[in-house]
N, C-alpha and C positions, 0 to 999 in steps of 0.2 A: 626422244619422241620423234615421229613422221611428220615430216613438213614439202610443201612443196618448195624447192630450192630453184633459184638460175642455176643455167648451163654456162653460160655464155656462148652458145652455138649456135647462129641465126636457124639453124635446121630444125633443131630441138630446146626450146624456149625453157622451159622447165621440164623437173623429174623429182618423184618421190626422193628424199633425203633424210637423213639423223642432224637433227637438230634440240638444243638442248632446251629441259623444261623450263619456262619461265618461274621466276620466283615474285609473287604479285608484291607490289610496296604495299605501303596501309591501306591505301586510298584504294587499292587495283583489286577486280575478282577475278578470280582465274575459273575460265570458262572453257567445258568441254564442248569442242567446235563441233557440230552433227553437218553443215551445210555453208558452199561457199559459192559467192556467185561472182562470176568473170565481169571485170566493167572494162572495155578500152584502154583505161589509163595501164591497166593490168599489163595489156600488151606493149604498150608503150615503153613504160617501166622496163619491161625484159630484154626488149631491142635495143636496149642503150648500150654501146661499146662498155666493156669491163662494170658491165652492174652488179649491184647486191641485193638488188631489190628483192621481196621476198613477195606473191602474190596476195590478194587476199584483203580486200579493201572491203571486201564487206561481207559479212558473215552470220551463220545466227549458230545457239546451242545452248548449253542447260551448265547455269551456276554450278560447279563443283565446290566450290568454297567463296564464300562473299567476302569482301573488304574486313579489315579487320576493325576497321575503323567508326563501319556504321553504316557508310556511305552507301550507295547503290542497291539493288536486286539482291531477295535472298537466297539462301542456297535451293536449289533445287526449281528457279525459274526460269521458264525458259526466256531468252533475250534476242534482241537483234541488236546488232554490231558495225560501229563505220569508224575502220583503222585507217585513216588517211594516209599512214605510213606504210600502210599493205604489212603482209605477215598475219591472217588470220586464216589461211589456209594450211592448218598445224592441227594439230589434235588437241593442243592447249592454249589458250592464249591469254596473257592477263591486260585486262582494260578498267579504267576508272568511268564511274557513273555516270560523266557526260560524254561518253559515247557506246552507253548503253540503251535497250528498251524493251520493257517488257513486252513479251507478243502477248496477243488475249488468246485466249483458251481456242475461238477458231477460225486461227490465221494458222496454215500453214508454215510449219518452219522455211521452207526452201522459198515460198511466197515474201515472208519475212527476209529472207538474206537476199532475197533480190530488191528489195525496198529502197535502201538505206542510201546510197551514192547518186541514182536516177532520181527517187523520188526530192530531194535535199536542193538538187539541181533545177528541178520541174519546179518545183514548189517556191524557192528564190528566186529565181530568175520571172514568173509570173508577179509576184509582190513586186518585183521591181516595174515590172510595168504598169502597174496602176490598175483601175477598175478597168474589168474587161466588160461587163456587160455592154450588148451590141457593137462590139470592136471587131473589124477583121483582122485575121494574124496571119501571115506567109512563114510557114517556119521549114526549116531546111536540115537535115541529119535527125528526123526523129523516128529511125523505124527501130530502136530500141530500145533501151530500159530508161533513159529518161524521156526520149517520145513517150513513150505508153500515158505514162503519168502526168507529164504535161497535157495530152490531147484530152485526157481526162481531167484532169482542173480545170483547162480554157473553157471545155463547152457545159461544164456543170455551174460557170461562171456567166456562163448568158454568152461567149465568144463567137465566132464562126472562124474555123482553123482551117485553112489546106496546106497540109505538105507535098512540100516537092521530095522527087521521088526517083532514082533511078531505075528505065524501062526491064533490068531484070531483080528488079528488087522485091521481095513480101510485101505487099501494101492492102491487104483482105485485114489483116490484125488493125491496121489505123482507123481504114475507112469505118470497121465494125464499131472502133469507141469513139466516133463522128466525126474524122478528118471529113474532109471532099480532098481529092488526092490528081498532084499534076505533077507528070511524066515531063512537061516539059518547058521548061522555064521561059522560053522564051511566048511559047501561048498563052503566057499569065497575062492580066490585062496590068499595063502600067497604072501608078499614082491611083493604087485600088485598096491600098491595105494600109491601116493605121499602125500597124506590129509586124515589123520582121523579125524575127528569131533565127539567127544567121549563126550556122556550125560546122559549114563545110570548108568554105574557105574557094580559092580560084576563082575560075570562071562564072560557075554556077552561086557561088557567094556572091559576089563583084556585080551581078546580075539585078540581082534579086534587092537591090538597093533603088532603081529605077521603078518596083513595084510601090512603093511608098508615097502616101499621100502628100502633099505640102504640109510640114509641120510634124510627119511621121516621125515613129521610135525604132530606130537600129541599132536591136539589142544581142550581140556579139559575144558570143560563147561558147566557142572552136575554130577549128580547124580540120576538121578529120582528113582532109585529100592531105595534106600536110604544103597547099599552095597557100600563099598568103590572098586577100581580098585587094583591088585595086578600085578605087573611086576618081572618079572624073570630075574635077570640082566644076567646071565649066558645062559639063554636059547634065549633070545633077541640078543644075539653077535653070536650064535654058526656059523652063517651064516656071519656071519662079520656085519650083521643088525645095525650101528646106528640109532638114533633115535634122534630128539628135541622135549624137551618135554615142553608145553605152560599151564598153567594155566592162563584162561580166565573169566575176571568178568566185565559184559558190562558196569557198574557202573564206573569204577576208573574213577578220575579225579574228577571234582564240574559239574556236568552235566550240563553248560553252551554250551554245543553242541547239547542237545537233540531239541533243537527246531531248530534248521539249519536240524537237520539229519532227525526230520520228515518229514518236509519242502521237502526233496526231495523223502522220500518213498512218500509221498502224490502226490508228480508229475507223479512219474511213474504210479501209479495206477490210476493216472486221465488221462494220454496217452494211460490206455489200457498194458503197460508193465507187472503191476502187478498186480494180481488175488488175492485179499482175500476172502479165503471158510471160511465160517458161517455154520459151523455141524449144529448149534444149535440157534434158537433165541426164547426168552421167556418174560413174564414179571417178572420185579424182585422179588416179592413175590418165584418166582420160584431157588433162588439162590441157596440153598444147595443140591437139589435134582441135577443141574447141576454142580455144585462141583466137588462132587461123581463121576457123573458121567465121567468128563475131567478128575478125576488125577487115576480115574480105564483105562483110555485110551480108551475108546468107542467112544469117539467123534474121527468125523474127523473136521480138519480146529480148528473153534474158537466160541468161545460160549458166545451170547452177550445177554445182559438185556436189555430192557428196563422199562425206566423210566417214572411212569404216574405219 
């Protein structure tokens, strides 16, 4: 069968390939893939010197045969899909029940395959900080598929959110699901916000720690510049400024949760609560050119394949 495969050639990330079908175990359905959406880690994965990574971390498509076993979705449902091990940008793929979900009848599939990895992230990483009502939050790296989702939880939560932004970035798709949006980190007002959401990392990371109230939450979940964050323990106090500081990886545990927790992003998007933007949709042939393009930050929202 067709899979999208590594190259190994920082020029050309991936290419259509012959790759063999899976044979599902008891537990696994073997799902024909209609739709795959690019997340970051995707590119990441592929720029690693001699990888084997396979793309495809998150997916949606239509039960061809269910578990044997009982488990999961029946045959002819259609589902969304979160392969943390990448590999569901194939034609077939077989996955076990907890990292299935059924979509409803009018969720979009490609809506659906761009859910799974952003929304998982948005969605954990705000329980982790606690009751938002009336909270401000400074959060940094969210002009795509887990900004989306997050900006829309925070302020359906009673929040007030502004992300920071660079001056040629899309920022019309945030401000629409009610960011307040600032270009420039240093015009933010200090000791103003009780949540940082920090994922870029450098300069503009290392920043954004002095906007924090006394007592604020510095909740750490990237890197994207690929700079690390530097803190000043002496300049951070001079004001009496404490600080909690969270490293956040939406992974811990045996992700035996991820198909309850799509289960409910998939509702709200089916009530209308929650809006997934599609920058970008293509066919898969088209992968690496949209790569590029998502982890140079062009895109707004999420950028999905399709699968012929």
């Amino acid at each position: 069968m067709r899979a999208l495969i590594p190259t190994g050639n920082p020029d050309t990330l991936t290419e259509l390939g012959e790759v063999e079908l899976p044979t599902p175990q008891r537990h696994e359905a073997l799902i024909r893939v209609t739709d795959v959406a690019l997340n970051r880690a995707d590119f990441l994965y592929l720029s690693a010197p001699s990888t084997t990574f396979r793309p495809g971390i998150d997916a949606a498509g239509v039960v061809a045969k269910a578990a044997v076993d009982g488990s999961g979705p029946a045959e002819g449902s259609r589902v969304a899909l979160h392969l943390p091990s990448g590999g569901g940008a194939a034609e077939y793929v077989a996955a076990s029940a907890d990292r299935l979900a059924v979509v409803p009848d009018n969720v979009d599939s490609a809506a659906a395959a761009a859910l799974p990895l952003g929304g998982l992230v948005a969605q954990r990483l705000l329980a982790l900080a606690g009751p938002l009502e009336g909270r401000r939050i400074l959060a940094t790296g969210v002009g795509g598929g887990v900004g989306q989702v997050l900006i829309q939880l925070a302020v359906a939560e009673g929040a007030e959110i502004t992300a920071v932004a660079a001056q040629d970035q899309p920022t019309d798709h945030m401000a629409a699901l009610g960011a307040k949006i600032a270009l420039d980190i240093d015009a933010v007002e200090d000791t103003a916000f009780d949540i940082v959401l920090e994922s870029v990392g450098g300069d503009l990371g290392s920043k954004t720690a002095h906007k924090l109230r006394p007592g604020g939450q510095f909740l750490w979940f990237g890197q994207a510049s690929g700079s690390p964050i530097t803190l000043d323990f002496f300049r951070q106090v001079q004001g009496g400024a404490s600080l909690t500081l969270r490293h956040f990886v939406y992974g811990d545990g045996d992700g035996s949760r991820d198909a309850e927790d799509m289960d409910a992003l998939l509702d709200l998007a089916a009530q209308g609560k929650l809006r997934v933007e599609i920058g970008r949709r293509d066919n898969w042939a088209g992968a690496d050119s949209l790569l590029k393009e998502m982890a140079a930050g062009r895109l707004r929202g999420k950028a999905v394949l399709g699968v012929d």
